[in-house]
VEXMAR-331188 format. One record per residue (C-alpha): residue number from 0; residue in one letter; y, z, x. Coordinates in pm, whole numbers. Layout:
! residues N
ATOM   n res      v      w      u
ATOM NUM   a      Y      Z      X
...
***
This chain:
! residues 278
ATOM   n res      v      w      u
ATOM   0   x   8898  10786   8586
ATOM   1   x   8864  11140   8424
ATOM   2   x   8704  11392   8527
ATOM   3   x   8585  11719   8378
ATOM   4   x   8599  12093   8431
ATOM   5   x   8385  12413   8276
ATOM   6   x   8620  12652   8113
ATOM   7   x   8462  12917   8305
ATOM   8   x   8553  12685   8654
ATOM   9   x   8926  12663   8528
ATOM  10   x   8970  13051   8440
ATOM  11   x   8829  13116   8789
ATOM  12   x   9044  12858   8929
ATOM  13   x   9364  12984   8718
ATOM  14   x   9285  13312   8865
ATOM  15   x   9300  13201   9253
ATOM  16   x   9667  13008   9162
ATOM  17   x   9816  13331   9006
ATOM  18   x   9689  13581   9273
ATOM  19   x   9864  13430   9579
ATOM  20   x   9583  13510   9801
ATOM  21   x   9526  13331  10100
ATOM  22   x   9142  13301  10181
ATOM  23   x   8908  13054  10379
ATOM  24   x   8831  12792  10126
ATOM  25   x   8515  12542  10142
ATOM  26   x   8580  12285   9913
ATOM  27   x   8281  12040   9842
ATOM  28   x   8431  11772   9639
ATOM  29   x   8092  11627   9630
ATOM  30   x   7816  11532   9382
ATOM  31   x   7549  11562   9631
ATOM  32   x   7318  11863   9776
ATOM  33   x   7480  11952  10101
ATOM  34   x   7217  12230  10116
ATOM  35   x   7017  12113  10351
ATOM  36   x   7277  11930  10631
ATOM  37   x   7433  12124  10916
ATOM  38   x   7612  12378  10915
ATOM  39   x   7446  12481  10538
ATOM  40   x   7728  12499  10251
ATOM  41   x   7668  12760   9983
ATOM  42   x   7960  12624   9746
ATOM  43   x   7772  12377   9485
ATOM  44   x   7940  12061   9470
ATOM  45   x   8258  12036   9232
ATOM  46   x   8492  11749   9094
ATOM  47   x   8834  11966   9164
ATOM  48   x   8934  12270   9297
ATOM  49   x   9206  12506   9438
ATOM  50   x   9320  12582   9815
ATOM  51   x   9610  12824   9773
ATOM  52   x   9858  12627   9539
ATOM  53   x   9720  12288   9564
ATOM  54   x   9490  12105   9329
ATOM  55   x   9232  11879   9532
ATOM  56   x   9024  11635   9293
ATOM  57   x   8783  11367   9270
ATOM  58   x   8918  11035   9228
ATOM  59   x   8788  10718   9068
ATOM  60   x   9105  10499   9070
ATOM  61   x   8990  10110   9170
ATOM  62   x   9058   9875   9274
ATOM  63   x   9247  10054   9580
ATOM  64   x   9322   9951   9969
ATOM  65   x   9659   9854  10100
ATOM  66   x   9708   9606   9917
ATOM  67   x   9726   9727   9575
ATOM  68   x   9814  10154   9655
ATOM  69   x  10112  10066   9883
ATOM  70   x  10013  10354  10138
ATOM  71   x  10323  10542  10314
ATOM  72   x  10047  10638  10557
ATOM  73   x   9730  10535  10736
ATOM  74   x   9541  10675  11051
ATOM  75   x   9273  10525  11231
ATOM  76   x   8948  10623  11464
ATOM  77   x   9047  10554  11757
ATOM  78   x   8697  10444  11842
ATOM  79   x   8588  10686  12109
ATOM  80   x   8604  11037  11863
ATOM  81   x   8469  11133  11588
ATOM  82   x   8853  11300  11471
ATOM  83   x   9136  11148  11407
ATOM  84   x   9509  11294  11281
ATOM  85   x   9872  11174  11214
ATOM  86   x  10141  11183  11008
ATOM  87   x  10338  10907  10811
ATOM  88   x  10619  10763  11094
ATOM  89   x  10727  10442  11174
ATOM  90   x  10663  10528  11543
ATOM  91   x  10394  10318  11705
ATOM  92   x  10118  10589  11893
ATOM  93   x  10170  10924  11752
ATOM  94   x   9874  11085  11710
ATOM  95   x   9638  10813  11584
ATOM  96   x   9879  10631  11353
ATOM  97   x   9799  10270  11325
ATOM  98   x  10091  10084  11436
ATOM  99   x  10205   9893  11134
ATOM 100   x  10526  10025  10989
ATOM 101   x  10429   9879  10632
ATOM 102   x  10183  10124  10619
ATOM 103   x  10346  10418  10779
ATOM 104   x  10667  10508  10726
ATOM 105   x  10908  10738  10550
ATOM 106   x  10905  10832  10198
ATOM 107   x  11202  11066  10035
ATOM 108   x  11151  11337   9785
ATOM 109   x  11445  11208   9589
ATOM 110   x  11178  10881   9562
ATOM 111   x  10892  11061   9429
ATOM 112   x  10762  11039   9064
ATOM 113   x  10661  11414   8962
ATOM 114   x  10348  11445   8703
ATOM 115   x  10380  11751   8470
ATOM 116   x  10043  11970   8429
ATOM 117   x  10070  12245   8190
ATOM 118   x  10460  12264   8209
ATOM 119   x  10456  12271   8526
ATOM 120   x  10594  11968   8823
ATOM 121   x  10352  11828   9072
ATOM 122   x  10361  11550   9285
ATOM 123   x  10050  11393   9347
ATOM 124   x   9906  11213   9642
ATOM 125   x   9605  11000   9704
ATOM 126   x   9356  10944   9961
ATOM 127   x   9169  10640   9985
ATOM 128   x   8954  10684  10267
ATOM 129   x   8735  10443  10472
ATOM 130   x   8375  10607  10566
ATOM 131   x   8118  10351  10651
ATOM 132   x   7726  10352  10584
ATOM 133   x   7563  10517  10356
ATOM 134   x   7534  10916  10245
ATOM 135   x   7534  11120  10456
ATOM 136   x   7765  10923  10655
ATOM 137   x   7979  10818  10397
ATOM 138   x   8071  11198  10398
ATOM 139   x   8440  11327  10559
ATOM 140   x   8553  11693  10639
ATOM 141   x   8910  11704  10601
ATOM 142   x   9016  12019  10814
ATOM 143   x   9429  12017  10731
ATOM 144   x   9676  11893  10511
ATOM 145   x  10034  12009  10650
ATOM 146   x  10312  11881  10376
ATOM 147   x  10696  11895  10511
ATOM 148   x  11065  11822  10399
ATOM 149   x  11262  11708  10692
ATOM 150   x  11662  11582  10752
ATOM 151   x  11490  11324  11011
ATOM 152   x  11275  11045  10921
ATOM 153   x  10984  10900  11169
ATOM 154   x  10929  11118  11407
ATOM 155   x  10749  11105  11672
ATOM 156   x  10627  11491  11778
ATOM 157   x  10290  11585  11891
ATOM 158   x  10301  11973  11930
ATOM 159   x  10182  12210  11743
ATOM 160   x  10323  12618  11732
ATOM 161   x  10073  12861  11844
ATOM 162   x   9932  12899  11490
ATOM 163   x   9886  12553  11448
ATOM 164   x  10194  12404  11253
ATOM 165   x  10328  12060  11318
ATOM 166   x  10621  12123  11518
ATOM 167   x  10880  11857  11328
ATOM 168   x  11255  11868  11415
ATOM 169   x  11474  12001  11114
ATOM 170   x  11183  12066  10881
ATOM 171   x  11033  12323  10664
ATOM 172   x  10685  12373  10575
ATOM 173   x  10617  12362  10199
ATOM 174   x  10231  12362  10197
ATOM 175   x   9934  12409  10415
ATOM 176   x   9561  12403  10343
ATOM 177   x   9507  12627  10630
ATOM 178   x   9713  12902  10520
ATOM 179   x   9748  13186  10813
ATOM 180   x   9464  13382  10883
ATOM 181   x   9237  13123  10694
ATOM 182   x   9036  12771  10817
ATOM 183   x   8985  12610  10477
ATOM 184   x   8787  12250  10471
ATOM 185   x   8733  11968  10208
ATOM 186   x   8469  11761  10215
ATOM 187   x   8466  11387   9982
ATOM 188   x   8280  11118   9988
ATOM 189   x   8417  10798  10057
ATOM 190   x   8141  10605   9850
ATOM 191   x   8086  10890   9590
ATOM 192   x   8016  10646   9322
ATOM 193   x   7757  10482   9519
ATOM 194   x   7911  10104   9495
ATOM 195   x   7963  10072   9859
ATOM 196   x   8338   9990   9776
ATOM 197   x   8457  10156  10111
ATOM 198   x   8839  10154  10063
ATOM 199   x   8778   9965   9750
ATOM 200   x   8820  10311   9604
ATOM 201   x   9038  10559   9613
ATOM 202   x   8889  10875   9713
ATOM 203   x   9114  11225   9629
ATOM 204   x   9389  11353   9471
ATOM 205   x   9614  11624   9600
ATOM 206   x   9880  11762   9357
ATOM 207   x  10145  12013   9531
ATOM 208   x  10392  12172   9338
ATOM 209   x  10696  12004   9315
ATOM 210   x  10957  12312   9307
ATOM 211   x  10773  12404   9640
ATOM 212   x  10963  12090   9781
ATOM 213   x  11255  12174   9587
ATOM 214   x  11271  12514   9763
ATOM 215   x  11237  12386  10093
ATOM 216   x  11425  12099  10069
ATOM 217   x  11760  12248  10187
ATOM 218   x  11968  12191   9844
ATOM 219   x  11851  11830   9870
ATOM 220   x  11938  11781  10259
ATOM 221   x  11579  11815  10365
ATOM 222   x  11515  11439  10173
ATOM 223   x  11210  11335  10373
ATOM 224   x  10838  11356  10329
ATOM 225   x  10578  11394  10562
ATOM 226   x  10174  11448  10523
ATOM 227   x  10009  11539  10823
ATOM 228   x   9652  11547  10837
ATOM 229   x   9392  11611  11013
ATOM 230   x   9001  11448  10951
ATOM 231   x   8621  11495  11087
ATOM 232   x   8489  11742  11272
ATOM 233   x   8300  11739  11631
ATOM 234   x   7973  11685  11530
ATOM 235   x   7945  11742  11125
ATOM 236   x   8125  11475  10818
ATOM 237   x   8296  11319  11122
ATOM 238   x   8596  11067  11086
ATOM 239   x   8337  10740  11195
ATOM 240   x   8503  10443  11142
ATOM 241   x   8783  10280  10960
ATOM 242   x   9115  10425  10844
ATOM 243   x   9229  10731  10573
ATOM 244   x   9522  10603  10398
ATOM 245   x   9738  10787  10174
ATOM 246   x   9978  10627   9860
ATOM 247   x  10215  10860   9609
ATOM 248   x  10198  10785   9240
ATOM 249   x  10025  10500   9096
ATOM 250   x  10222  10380   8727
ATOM 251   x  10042  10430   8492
ATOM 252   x   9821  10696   8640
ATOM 253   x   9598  10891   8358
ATOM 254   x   9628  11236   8319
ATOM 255   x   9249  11365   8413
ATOM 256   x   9116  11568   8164
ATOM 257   x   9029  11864   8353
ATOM 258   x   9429  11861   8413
ATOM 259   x   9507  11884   8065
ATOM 260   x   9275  12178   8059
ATOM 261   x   9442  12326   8281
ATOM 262   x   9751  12338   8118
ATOM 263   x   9592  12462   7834
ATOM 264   x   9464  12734   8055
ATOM 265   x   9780  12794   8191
ATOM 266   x   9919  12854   7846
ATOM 267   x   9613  13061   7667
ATOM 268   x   9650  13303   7991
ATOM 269   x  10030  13348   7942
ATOM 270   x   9979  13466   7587
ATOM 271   x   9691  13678   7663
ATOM 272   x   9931  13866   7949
ATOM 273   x  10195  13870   7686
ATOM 274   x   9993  14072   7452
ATOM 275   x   9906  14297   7707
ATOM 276   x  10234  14382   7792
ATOM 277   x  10338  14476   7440
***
């Protein structure tokens, strides 16, 4: 379904995109007082927002689950934890991958449908995620999104370099929420509509920039798509129960509103920057 944005929200938001700047981002893609939980969030609850180049928003889509999003990726609580992580391989056991190659394998860039926002390419990504009970605990803290073109499909690395970064074989990094120097969190919830769907219902977007693949992509040799994340925290929004599973583009997939706004954004501040310059 649509959603909505305040033109003040987007011109803030607009402003974050253009600047580059990498900051700590706590992104409460919530319609519920988180006020009063531990630790104490000061950012209100929003339907979309921005960490670094990325567009993270509230989705509505349903019906959803495996069988009618095709997911390229699902991880599972291992049952003793209250985190899980993994990336989209055919390899049975990495990380927390649940071993069924139908729903995690490769994907290719060359594959991917692109949605265009404002004049501008992005390829968009779902979450449908699986949190069980009611709110509060149908809350989940995702703590990084790590996007990658690679030359090697399915991998099956578990290391990370010292700040952090997946350590895949011929890769390069085109996007990650936690930018250097920065520890940026979302936070959804996986029954936000209050139906009790589960993974009934999709949960997020996540729109990256397609020319950011482009660029990293090797002139094209770099074909291969991976999504490593990584979900719940020790104690707070932890990953309980169930799987988060992630699809590409559904057809026909609305434009949300608040995108088109954006565009419209996009454009009003190019001509203002124009006249400035004249």
């Amino acid at each position: 379904m649509k959603s909505s944005i305040g033109p003040l929200v987007a011109v803030i938001a607009l402003a974050v995109v253009l600047s580059g700047a990498a900051q700590a981002t706590t992104l409460n893609l919530t319609n519920a007082d988180l006020s009063g939980l531990t630790p104490p969030f000061t950012d209100p609850p929003v339907t979309q927002g921005w960490i670094g180049n990325a567009l993270y928003t509230q989705s509505y889509v349903q019906p959803a689950g495996s069988g009618v999003i095709d997911p390229f990726e699902r991880i599972e609580n291992p049952g003793n934890k209250n985190t899980s992580q993994g990336y989209n391989t055919t390899v049975d056991n990495v990380f927390d991958n649940q071993n069924v190659d139908q729903w995690n394998h490769e994907i290719k860039l060359s594959d991917l449908d692109k949605v265009n926002i404002g004049g501008t390419d992005y390829l968009q990504f779902m979450l449908d995620s699986n949190e069980p009970g009611n709110w509060p605990g149908s809350l989940l803290t995702i703590t990084e999104l790590q996007f990658f073109v690679s030359s090697s499909p399915n991998q099956s690395v578990t290391t990370f370099t010292p700040g952090g970064q997946l350590n895949l074989a011929n890769a390069n990094l085109v996007y990650r929420m936690d930018a250097p120097n920065n520890d940026s969190t979302v936070i959804i919830d996986g029954k936000l509509d209050g139906d009790n769907s589960g993974s009934g219902k999709a949960d997020m977007w996540v729109y990256v920039p397609y020319q950011a693949f482009v660029e990293q992509s090797n002139g094209g040799a770099y074909d291969y798509v991976y999504l490593y994340g990584r979900y719940g925290t020790s104690k707070d929004y932890t990953e309980d129960a169930g799987f988060e599973e992630w699809a590409t583009v559904l057809a026909p997939v609305p434009e949300p509103a608040s995108l088109a706004l954006l565009g419209m954004g996009l454009i009003g501040l190019a001509v203002r920057r124009s006249r400035k310059t004249r």
